[in-house]
ZAMARGU-4260 file (C-alpha; in steps of 0.2 Angstrom, whole numbers, plus 5000, padded with zeros to 4 digits):
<rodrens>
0) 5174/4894/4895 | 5155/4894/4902 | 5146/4909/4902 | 5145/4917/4922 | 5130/4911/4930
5) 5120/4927/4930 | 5123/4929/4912 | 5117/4913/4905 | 5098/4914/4899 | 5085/4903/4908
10) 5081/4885/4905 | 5066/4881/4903 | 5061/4874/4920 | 5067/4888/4926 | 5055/4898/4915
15) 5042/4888/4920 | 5046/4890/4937 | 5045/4909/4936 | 5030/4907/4926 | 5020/4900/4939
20) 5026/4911/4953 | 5022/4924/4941 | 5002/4919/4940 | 5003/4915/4959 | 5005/4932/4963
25) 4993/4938/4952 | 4981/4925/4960 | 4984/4928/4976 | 4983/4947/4974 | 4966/4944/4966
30) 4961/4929/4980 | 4966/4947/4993 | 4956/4960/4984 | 4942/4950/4981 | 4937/4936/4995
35) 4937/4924/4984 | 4941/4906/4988 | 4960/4900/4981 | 4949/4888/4972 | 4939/4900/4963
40) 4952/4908/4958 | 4965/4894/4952 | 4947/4891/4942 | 4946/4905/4934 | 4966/4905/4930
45) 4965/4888/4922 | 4948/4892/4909 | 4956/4910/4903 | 4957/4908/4884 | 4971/4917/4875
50) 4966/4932/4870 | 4979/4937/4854 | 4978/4956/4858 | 4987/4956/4873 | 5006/4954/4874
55) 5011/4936/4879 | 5019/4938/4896 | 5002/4950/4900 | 4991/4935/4894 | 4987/4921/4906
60) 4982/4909/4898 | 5000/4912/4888 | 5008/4911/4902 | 5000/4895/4908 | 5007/4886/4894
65) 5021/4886/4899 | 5021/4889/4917 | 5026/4875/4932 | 5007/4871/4935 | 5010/4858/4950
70) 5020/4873/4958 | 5008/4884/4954 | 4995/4876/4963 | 5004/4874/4975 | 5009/4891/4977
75) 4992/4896/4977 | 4985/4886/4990 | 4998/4884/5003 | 5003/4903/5003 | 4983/4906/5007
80) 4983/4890/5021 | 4998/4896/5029 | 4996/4914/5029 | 4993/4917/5047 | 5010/4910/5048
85) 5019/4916/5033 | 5011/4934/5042 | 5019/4930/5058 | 5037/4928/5051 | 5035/4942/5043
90) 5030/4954/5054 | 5043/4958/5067 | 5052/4963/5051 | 5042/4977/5044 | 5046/4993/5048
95) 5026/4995/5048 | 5008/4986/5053 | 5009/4972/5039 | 4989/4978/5034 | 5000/4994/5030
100) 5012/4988/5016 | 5005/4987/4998 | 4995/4972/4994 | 5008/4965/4978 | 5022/4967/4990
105) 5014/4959/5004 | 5009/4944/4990 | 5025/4944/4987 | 5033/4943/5003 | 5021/4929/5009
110) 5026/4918/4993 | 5043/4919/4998 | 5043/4918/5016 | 5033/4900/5009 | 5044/4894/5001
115) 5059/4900/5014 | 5048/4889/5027 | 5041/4874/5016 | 5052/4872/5000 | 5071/4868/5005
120) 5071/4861/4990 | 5074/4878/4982 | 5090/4887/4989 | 5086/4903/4999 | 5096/4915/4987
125) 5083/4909/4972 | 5068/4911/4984 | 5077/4930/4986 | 5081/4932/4966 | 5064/4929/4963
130) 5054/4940/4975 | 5064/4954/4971 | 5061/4949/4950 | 5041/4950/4952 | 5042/4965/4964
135) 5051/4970/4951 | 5037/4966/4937 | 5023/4970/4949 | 5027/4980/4964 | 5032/4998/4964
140) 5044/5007/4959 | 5058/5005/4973 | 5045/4990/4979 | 5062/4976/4974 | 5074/4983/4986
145) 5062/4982/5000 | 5057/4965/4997 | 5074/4960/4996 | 5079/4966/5013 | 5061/4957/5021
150) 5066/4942/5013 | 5085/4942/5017 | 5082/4943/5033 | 5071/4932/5033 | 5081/4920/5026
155) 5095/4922/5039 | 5081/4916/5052 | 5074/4903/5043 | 5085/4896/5035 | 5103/4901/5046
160) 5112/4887/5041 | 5112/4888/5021 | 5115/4909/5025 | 5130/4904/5034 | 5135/4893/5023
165) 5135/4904/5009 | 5142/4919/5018 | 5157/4909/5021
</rodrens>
């Protein structure tokens, strides 16, 4: 008998996969603080040396090893080209001014509603699974359930079909 879905350990794609959303929010949280270009900052992601002092998943150039770096990249630079529009999906779902919400959930909001709007290849409920593991790893302490709610709802108008579907 297999093992339940939720119980099984990732693969290693998905590892990767995680991996590099993992340094795509960190990169697009510093490309947000700081005014740099995505490019100067995928830069300075790529030349980080490992630095054996810090835990693994805390080192970026660890976790680059490892991590899904065509997906990172693009990650990176299409959440910061389409933000106006990732900015406008979101917004008639907030129950505040989007400049108002915390700058990591907001990162992590936009990477979803991304991938909601430009990767069908990766099923809604896995674009929701994810946002709500890095708010978990990232955000605040009740930042996941809110994330979760944004992107489920977002999901149901991006993506009505495949919610229907499922819901069935």
């Amino acid at each position: 008998m297999s093992e339940p879905r939720s119980k099984r350990p990732p693969s290693s794609g998905q590892q990767a996969r995680r991996a590099a959303r993992e340094l795509a929010i960190q990169g697009l949280y510093q490309w947000h603080m700081t005014g740099k270009s995505i490019s100067a900052v995928e830069s300075e992601f790529r030349s980080q040396l490992p630095d054996e002092d810090m835990e693994d998943h805390e080192n970026w150039a660890k976790v680059m090893e490892i991590a899904d770096l065509a997906l990172f990249h693009d990650l990176l630079h299409n959440v910061a080209r389409y933000r106006g529009d990732l900015d406008a999906a979101i917004g008639p779902l907030l129950d505040r001014r989007i400049e108002e919400l915390d700058p990591i959930e907001l990162t992590i909001l936009r990477l979803g509603a991304y991938e909601l709007s430009h990767r069908l290849d990766v099923p809604y409920r896995a674009v929701i699974n994810e946002g709500v593991e890095l708010a978990k790893s990232f955000g605040a302490t009740d930042g996941h359930k809110y994330v979760n709610g944004i992107l489920d709802k977002l999901a149901s108008r991006l993506r009505s079909a495949e919610v229907s579907a499922r819901r069935r």
